[in-house]
C-alpha positions in Angstrom: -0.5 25.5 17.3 -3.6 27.2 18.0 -6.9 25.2 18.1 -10.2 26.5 16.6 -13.8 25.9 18.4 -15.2 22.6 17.9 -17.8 22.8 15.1 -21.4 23.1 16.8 -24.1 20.5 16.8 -26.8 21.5 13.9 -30.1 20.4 14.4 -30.0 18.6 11.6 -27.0 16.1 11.0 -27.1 15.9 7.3 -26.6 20.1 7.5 -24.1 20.0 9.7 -21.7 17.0 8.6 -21.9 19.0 4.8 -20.8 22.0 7.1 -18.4 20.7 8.3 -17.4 19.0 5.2 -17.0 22.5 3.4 -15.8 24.7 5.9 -13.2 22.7 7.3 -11.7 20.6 5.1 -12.4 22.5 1.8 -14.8 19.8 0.1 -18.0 20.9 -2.0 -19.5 17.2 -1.4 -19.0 13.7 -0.2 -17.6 10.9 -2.5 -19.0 7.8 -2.9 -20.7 5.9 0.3 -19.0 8.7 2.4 -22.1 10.6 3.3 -24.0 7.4 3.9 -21.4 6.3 6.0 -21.4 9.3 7.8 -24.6 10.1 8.2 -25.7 6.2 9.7 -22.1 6.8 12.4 -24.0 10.7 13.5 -27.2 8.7 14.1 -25.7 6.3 16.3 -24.6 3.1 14.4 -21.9 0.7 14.1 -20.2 0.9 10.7 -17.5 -1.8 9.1 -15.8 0.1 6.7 -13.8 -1.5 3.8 -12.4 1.5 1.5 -9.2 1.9 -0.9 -6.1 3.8 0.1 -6.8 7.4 -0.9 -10.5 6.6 -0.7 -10.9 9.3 1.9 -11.5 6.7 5.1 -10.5 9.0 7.7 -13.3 11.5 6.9 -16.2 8.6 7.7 -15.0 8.9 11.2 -13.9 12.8 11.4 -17.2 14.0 10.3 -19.2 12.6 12.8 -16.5 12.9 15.3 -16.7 17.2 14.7 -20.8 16.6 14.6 -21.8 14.3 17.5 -20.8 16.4 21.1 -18.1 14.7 22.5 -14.5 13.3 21.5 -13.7 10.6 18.7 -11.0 8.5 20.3 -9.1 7.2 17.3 -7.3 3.7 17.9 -4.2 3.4 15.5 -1.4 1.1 15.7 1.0 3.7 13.7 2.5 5.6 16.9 5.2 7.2 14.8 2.7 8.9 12.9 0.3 10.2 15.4 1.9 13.5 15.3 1.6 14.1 12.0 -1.9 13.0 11.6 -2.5 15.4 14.5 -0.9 18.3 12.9 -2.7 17.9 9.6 -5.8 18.2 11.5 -4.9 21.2 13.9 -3.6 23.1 10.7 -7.5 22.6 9.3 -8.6 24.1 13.0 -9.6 20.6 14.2 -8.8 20.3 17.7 -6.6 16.9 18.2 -4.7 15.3 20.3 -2.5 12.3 21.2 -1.8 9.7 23.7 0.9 7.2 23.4 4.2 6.1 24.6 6.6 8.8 23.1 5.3 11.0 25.7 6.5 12.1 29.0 4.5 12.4 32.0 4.0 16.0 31.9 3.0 16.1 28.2 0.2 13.3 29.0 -1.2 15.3 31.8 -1.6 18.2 29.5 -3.5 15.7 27.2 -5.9 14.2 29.6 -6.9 17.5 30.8 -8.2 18.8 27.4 -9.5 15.3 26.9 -11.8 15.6 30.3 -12.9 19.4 29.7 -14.3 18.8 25.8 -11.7 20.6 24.5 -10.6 18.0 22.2 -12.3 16.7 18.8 -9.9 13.5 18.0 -8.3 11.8 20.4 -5.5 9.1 18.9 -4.5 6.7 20.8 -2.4 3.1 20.5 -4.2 -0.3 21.1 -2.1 -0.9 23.7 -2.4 2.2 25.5 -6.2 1.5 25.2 -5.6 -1.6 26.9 -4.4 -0.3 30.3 -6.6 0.3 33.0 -5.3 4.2 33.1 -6.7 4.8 29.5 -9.7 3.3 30.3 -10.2 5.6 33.5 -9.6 8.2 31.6 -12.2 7.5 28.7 -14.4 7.3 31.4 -14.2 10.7 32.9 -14.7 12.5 29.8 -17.7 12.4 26.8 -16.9 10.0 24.1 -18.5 10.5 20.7 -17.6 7.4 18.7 -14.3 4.7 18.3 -12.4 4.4 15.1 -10.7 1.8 14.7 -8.3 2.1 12.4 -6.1 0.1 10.0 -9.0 -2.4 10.9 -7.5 -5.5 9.3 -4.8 -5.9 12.1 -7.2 -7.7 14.4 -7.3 -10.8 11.5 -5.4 -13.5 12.9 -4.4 -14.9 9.4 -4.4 -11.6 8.2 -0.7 -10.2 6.7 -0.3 -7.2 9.7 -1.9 -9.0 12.7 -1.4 -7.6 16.1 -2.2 -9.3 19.2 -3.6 -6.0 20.8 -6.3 -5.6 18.7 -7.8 -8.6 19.9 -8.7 -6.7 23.1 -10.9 -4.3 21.4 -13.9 -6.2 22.0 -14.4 -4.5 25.0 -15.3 -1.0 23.7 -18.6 -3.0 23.3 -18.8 -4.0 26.8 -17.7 -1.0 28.7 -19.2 1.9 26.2 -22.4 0.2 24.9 -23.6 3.2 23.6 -20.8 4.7 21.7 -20.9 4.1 18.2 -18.2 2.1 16.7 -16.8 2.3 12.9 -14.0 0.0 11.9 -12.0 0.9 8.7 -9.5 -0.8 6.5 -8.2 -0.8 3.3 -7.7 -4.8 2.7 -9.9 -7.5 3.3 -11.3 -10.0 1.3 -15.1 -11.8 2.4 -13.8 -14.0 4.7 -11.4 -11.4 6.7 -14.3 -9.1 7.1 -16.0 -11.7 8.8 -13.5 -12.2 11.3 -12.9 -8.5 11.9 -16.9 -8.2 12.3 -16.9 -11.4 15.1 -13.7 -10.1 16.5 -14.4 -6.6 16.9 -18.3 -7.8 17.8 -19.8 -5.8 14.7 -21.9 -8.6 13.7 -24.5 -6.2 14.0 -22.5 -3.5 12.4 -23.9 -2.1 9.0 -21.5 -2.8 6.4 -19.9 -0.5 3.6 -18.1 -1.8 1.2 -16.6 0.9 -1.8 -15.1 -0.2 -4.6 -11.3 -1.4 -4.5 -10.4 -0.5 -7.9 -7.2 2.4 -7.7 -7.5 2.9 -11.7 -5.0 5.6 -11.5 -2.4 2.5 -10.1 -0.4 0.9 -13.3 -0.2 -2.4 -12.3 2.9 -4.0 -13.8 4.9 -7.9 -12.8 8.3 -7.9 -15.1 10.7 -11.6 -15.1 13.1 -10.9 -12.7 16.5 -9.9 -14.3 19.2 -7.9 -12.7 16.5 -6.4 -10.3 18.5 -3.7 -9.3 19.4 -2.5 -12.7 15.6 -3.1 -13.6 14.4 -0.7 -10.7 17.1 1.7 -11.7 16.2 2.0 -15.0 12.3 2.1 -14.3 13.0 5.2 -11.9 15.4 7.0 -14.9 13.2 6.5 -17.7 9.6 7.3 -15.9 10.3 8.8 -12.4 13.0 11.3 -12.6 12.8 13.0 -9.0 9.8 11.3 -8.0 9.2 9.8 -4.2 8.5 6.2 -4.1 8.7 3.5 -2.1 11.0 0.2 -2.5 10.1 -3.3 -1.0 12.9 -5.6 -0.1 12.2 -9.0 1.9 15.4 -9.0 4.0 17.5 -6.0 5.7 20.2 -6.6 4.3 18.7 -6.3 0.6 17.1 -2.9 2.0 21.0 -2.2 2.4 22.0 -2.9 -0.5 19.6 -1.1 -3.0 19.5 2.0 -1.0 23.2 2.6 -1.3 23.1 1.4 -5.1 20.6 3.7 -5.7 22.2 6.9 -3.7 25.3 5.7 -5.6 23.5 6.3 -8.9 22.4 9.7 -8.2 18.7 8.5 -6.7 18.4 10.1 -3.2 17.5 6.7 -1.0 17.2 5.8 2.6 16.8 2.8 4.4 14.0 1.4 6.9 14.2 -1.7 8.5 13.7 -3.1 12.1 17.4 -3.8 12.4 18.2 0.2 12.5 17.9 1.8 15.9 14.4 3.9 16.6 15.9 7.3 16.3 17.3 6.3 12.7 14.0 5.2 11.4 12.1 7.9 12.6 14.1 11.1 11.0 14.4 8.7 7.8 10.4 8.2 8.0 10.3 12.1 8.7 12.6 13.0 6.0 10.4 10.9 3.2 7.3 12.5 4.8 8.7 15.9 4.7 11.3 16.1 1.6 9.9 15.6 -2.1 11.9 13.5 -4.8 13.0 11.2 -2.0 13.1 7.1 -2.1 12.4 4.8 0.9 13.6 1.6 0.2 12.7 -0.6 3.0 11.1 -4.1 4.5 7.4 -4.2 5.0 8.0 -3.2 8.4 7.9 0.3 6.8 4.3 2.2 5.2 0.8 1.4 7.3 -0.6 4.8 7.8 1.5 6.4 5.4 -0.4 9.7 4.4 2.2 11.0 2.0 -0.3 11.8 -1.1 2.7 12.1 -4.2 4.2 8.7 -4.0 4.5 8.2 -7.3 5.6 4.5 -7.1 5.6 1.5 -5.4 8.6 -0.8 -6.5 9.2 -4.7 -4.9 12.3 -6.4 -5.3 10.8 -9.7 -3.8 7.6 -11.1 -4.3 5.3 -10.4 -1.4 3.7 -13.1 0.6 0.1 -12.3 -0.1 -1.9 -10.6 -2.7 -3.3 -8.5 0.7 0.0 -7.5 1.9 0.7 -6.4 -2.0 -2.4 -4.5 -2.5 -1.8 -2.9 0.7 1.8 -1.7 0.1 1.1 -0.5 -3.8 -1.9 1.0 -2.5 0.2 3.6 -0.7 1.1 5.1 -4.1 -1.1 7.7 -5.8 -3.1 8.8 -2.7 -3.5 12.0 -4.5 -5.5 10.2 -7.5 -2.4 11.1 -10.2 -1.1 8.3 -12.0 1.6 6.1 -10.4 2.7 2.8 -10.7 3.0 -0.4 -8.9 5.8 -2.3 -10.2 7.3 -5.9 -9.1 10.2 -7.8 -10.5 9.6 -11.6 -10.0 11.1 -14.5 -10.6 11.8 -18.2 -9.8 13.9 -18.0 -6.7 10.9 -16.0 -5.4 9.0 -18.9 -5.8 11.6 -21.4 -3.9 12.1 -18.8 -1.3 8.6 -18.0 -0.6 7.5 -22.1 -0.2 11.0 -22.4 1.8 9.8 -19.9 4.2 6.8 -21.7 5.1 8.1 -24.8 5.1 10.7 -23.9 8.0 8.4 -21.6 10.0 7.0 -22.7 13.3 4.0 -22.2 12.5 1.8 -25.6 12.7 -0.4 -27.3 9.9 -2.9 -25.0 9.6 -0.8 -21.7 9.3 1.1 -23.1 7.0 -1.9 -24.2 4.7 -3.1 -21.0 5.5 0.5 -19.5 4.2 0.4 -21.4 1.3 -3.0 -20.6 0.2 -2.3 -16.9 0.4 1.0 -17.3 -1.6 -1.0 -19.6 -4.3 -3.1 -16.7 -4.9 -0.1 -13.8 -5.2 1.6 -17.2 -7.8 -1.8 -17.0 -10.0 -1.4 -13.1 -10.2 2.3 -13.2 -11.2 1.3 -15.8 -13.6 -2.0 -14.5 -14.8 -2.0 -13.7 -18.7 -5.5 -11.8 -18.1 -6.6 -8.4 -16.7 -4.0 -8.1 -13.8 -6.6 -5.4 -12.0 -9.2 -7.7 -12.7 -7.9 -10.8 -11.0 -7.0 -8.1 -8.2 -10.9 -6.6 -8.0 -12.1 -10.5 -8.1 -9.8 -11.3 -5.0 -11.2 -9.0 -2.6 -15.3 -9.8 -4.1 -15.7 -7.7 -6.8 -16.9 -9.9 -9.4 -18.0 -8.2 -12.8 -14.2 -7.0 -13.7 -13.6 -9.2 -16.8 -13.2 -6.4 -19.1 -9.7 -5.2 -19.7 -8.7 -1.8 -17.7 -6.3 -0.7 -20.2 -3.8 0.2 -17.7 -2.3 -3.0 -16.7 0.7 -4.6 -17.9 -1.4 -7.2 -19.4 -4.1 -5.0 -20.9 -1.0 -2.7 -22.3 1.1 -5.3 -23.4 -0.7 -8.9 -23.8 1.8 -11.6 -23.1 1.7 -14.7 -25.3 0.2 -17.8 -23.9 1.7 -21.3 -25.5 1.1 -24.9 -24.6 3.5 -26.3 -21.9 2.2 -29.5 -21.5 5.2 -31.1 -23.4 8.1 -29.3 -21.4 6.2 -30.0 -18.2 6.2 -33.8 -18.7 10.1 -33.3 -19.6 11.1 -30.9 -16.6 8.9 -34.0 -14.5 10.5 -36.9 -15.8 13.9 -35.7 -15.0 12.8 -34.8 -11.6 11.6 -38.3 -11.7 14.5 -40.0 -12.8 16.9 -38.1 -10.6 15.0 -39.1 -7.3 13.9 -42.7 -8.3 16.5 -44.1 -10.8 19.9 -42.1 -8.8 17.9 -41.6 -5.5 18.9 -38.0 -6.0 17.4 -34.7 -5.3 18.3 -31.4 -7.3 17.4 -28.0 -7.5 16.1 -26.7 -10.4 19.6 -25.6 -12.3 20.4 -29.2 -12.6 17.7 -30.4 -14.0 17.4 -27.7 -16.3 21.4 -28.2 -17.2 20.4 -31.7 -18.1 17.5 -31.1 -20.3 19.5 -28.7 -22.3 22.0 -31.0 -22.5 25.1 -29.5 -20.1 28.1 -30.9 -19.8 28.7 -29.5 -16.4 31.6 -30.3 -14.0 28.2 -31.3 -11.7 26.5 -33.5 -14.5 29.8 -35.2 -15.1 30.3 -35.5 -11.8 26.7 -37.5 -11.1 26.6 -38.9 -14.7 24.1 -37.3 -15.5 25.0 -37.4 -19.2 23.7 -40.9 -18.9 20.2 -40.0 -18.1 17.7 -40.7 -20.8 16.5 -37.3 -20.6 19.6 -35.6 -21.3 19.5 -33.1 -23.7 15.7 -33.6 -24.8 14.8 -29.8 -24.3 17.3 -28.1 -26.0 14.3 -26.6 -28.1 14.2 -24.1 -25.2 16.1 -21.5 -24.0 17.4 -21.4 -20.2 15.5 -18.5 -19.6 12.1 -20.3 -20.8 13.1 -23.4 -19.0 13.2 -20.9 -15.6 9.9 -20.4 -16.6 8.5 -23.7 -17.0 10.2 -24.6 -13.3 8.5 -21.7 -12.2 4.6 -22.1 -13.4 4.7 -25.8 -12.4 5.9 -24.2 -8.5 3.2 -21.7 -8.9 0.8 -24.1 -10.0 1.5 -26.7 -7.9 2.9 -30.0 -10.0 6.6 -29.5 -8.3 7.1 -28.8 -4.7 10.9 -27.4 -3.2 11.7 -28.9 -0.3 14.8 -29.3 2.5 17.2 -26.3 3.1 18.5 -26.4 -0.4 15.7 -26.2 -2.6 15.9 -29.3 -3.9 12.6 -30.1 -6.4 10.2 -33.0 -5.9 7.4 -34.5 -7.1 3.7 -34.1 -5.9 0.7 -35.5 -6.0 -0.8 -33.1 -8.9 2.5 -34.7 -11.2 1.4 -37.5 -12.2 -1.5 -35.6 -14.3 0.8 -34.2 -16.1 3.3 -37.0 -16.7 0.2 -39.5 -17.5 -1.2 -36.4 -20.4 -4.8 -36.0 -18.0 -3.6 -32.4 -17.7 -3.0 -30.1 -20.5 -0.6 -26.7 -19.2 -1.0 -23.6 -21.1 2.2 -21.3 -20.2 2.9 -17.6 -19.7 5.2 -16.2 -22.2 6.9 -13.1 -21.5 7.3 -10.4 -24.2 10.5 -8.3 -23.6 8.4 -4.8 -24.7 7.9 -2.5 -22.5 3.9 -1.1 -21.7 3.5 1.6 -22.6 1.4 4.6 -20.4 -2.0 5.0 -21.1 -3.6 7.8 -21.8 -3.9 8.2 -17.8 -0.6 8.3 -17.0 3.0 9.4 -18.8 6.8 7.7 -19.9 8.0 11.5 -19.0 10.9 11.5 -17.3 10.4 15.3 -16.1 9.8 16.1 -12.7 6.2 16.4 -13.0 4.5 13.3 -11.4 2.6 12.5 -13.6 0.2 13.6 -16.6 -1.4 16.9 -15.2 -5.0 16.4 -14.9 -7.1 17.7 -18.4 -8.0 20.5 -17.1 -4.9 21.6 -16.1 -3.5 24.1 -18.7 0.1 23.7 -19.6 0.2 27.9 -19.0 -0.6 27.1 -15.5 3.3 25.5 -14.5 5.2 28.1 -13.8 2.3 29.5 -11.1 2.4 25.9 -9.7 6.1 25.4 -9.4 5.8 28.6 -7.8 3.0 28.0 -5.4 5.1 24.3 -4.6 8.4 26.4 -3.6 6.5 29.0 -1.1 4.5 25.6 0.5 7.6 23.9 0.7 9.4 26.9 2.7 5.9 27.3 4.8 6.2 23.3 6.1 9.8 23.6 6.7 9.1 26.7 9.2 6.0 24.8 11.0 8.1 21.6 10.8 5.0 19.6 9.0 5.1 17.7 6.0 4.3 20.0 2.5 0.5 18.2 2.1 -0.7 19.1 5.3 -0.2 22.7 4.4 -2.0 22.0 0.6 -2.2 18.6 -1.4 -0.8 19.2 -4.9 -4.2 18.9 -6.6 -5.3 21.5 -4.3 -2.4 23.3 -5.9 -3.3 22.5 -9.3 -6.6 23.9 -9.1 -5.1 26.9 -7.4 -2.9 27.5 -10.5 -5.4 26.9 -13.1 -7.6 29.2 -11.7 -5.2 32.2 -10.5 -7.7 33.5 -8.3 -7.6 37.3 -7.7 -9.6 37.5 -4.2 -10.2 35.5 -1.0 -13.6 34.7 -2.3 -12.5 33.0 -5.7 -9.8 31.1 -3.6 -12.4 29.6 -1.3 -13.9 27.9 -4.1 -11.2 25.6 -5.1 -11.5 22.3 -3.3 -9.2 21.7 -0.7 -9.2 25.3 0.9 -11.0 25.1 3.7 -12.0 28.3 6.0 -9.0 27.7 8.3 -6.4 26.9 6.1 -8.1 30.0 3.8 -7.5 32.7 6.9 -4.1 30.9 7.5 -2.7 31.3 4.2 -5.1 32.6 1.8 -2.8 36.4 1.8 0.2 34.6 0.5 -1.0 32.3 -2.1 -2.7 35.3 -3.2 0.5 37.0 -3.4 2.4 34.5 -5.1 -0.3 33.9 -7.2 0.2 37.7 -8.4 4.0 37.7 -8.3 6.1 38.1 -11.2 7.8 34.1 -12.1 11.0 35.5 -11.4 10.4 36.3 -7.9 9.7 32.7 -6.5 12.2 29.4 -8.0 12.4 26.2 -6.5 11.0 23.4 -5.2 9.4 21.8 -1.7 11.5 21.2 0.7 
């Protein structure tokens, strides 16, 4: 593909970054801290950057990049996507470039030779290509205008996607003092800010931090219930034909669901580290490239992920840390349309999740460390407040106790009820079981014996004989599941041993002596309802089209979607690097008649407007009949 001129240096940065900004990637103005950021990296500063998926992070670093002479050398862990990040770019007349380990000898040399002449904007490569002594040669012979470091987050030790390589990049410091440096991520709270800032040695890095709220993201946590049947009725009802993404904690859950899904007429793929490299990649490129698909896979699966229509974000299993969750639903809704993040939970999560870190090799302090971050994910699940709220508070926002009105919670308010009675029950038989029989249970035999089972087990152990037998048949199984699970979450009963069994802890006896009082989550069985941001449609349209968007306006986008679908399939490129779908949005509701009018909607930059302007301006004038169907 054919690379335009690097843009030249202007005088005067702020001039030239808003050229750049406008000509190039099709933007009237920056968002947010954007220009600030931008404007402090030109000028020669470190930046930590801490900005929502979909924020528009990658523009704080390409801006300057295209502005300061030299080449931004990009460090991302997400080798698999490099090419696509480098096509999106080209396609916008950036002139980018990759390094990393899918190449062969030839196709580096090709590389390093633009690098070292200036003919190269962005450079990516892979933390541990950056590590070698050849890289580093390299960077030397040429002009470097800044580091990015990407995906910043990895380098936290305690942090959900560490990786050892990052912990190198403290030398860009020490071998390129006076390159500016700007870290980015997407998730961190205070505290793993602080270590990125010491690890990376930005201490003296200016900080930006934009705000993590994704208000477009329905945020919803259902009782776990036939989880399978619950996703497939969630995708049905509300996202007919939609692309989403499915968490599963093992591989052979990933398994399972993708075929029950493709079974049920839902296009699915797998993605886990158990299939072989060439199988994950063309499923990786498929989801990138085809619309209406679903990748159902471990977390192993989504860093990077550019795709901007993923409508949803689905997990089977409860994640291990409200970072790692905000991180994986944050890959839905890039595009700013609504889309929901949905997680079926339930009590075995809990006992699988404290299992885990009890049998990991981990020593003391990872595992407190563990626990803490699964404490935290508990008191979302569990949380009978603002879900987006708790979420904002987590990561430092404080000020977010109003209700968003697009939370599960907000939507639908559950019922809270005083558990402080059924607690002391579910206790004492925990009690009784360990200290009068010497006996340790999981939680289905102490909940058959306070409902009063006559199991072959109970008769078996005498259980029948226990003076707690049969004292909480005021509840249903269901809410006794419940109770089990809020005293886990909240730490009064601990699992322990390869079986799960329940035991005692030291916050118990609170309970048991009435010093603690437990007010309980109760679950309503209705389901929310969409605000007025998003839609229960179960058409193909992704979501509620923006107000602006006139419902006249449809059939011109459908049509405009089928010739950008048939365009990326010829380049081999995903559909959005062509044009996002907002971009085509605005396209449709405007129906412009020249070149001129089409370089006003945002998203059109001057490449991508001598590139393609001709034919969207012929399909734009075309009759409906003479262009059906969808991306490809």
């Amino acid at each position: 593909m054919t690379s335009a001129p690097a843009v030249p240096v202007n005088p005067d940065p702020a001039d030239s970054a808003t050229d750049a900004l406008n000509r190039i990637f099709g933007y009237p103005s920056f968002r947010g801290e954007q220009g600030d950021i931008v404007e402090h990296v030109i000028a020669g500063g470190d930046a930590l950057v801490l900005m929502p998926t979909g924020g528009g992070k990658s523009l704080c670093y390409q801006i300057p990049a295209l502005v300061r002479p030299g080449t931004g050398v990009v460090i991302s862990p997400l080798i698999a996507l490099m090419q696509d990040q480098v096509n999106a770019l080209r396609t916008l007349g950036v002139r980018a470039n990759f390094l990393n380990s899918s190449q062969d000898l030839d196709e580096r040399r090709i590389v390093e030779a633009e690098f070292v002449a200036g003919e190269l904007d962005l450079l990516y490569v892979a933390p541990e290509g950056l590590g070698t002594a050849g890289v580093q040669r390299l960077l030397d012979r040429g002009k470097i205008s800044l580091f990015a470091i990407d995906e910043a987050h990895c380098v936290a030790q305690w942090g959900h996607d560490f990786r050892p390589d990052y912990l190198n990049l403290s030398m860009l410091h020490e071998r390129w003092p006076d390159v500016p440096r700007i870290a980015l991520t997407a998730t961190a709270t205070p505290a793993t800010r602080d270590e990125i800032a010491t690890r990376l040695r930005l201490t003296e890095a200016r900080h930006f931090t934009a705000s993590f709220d994704r208000p477009n993201i329905q945020y919803r946590i259902v009782p776990k219930n036939s989880p399978s049947k619950q996703l497939l009725d969630l995708l049905r009802t509300e996202h007919a034909g939609h692309s989403g993404i499915v968490y599963c904690l093992s591989r052979a859950s990933v398994e399972k669901h993708a075929e029950f899904l493709s079974q049920n007429g839902i296009p699915a793929l797998p993605y886990h580290a158990g299939l072989d490299s060439r199988t994950r990649f063309q499923n990786q490129a498929r989801f990138l490239r085809e619309d209406g698909l679903v990748m159902v896979a471990t977390i192993a699966f989504g860093m990077g992920i550019d795709k901007p229509d993923v409508r949803f974000v689905a997990h089977l299993d409860l994640p291990k840390s409200v970072e790692g969750y905000y991180q994986e639903t944050g890959r839905a809704g890039r595009d700013g349309l609504p889309s929901t993040a949905w997680l079926a939970y339930g009590l075995q999560d809990v006992v699988q999740q404290r299992k885990l870190i009890d049998g990991s090799d981990g020593d003391v302090a990872f595992r407190r460390n563990a626990n803490r971050h699964l404490d935290a994910m508990l008191a979302l699940c569990e949380s009978v407040t603002c879900r987006r709220g708790q979420l904002l508070e987590y990561f430092g926002q404080t000020g977010n106790a109003e209700k968003c009105g697009n939370c599960d919670t907000c939507l639908t308010p559950p019922e809270s009820w005083d558990g402080t009675v059924p607690a002391q029950k579910l206790l004492s038989t925990v009690f009784r079981l360990q200290k009068e029989r010497g006996q340790k249970f999981g939680a289905g035999q102490s909940i058959d014996i306070l409902l009063g089972k006559r199991t072959e087990k109970v008769s078996q152990f005498r259980h029948d004989e226990l003076t707690v037998f049969g004292i909480g048949a005021d509840l249903r199984e269901a809410e006794w599941r419940g109770v089990v699970r809020q005293l886990l979450a909240g730490g009064f009963l601990a699992v322990e041993g390869e079986y799960g069994t329940l035991a005692l802890t030291e916050r118990s006896g609170e309970v048991l002596r009435g010093e603690r009082k437990l007010m309980m989550r109760r679950e309503v069985a209705t389901r929310p309802s969409r605000s007025s941001s998003g839609s229960s449609s179960s058409s193909r349209q992704p979501a509620a089209a923006p107000a602006d968007f006139p419902e006249s306006a449809a059939p011109l986008f459908e049509r405009l979607r089928a010739w950008r679908g048939s365009v990326a399939k010829e380049q081999g490129v995903p559909a959005y690097v062509i044009f996002h779908d907002a971009t085509l949005r605005a396209i449709a509701a405007l129906a412009p008649a020249s070149l001129d009018q089409l370089g006003t909607v945002t998203g059109v930059g001057q490449s991508k407007l001598a590139k393609f302007g001709e034919q969207v301006l012929e399909v734009v004038g075309s009759e409906p009949a003479d262009a059906q169907g969808h991306d490809e």
